[in-house]
N, C-alpha and C positions, 0 to 999 in steps of 0.2 A: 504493500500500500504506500512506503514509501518512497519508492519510484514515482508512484503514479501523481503524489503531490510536488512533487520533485517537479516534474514533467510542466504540470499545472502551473507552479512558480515562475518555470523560467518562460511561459506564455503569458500568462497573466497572476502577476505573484498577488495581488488580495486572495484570488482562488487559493490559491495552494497555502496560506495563511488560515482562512476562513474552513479548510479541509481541517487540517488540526488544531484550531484553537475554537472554531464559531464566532459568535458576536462575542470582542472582546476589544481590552484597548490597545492590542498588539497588530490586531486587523484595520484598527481607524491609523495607526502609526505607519502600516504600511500602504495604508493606501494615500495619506498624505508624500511620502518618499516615492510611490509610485507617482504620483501628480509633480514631484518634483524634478523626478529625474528619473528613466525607466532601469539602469542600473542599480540605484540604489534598495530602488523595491525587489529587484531579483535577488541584491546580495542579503539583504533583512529576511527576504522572504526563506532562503534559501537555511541560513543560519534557525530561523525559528524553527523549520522543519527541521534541522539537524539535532538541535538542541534536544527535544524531546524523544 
């Protein structure tokens, strides 16, 4: 399954965020970093999923 968020992240990292956390304030975090810069939200997003 973590492949598949994996996958989701580096397309659209809130997805792959929103996969393993839901409504949280890690998912509003990345989706501001995503609106900032689309690296940034793949590297956050990436990292959250690794994390747990």
């Amino acid at each position: 399954m973590d492949i598949l968020r994996i996958i989701c992240a580096i397309f659209i990292p809130p997805l792959g965020v929103f996969l393993q956390t839901g409504f949280s304030t890690q998912l509003a975090i990345n989706i501001l970093l995503t609106l900032l810069g689309y690296i940034p939200g793949i590297v956050h997003a990436i990292w959250i999923i690794a994390k747990e």
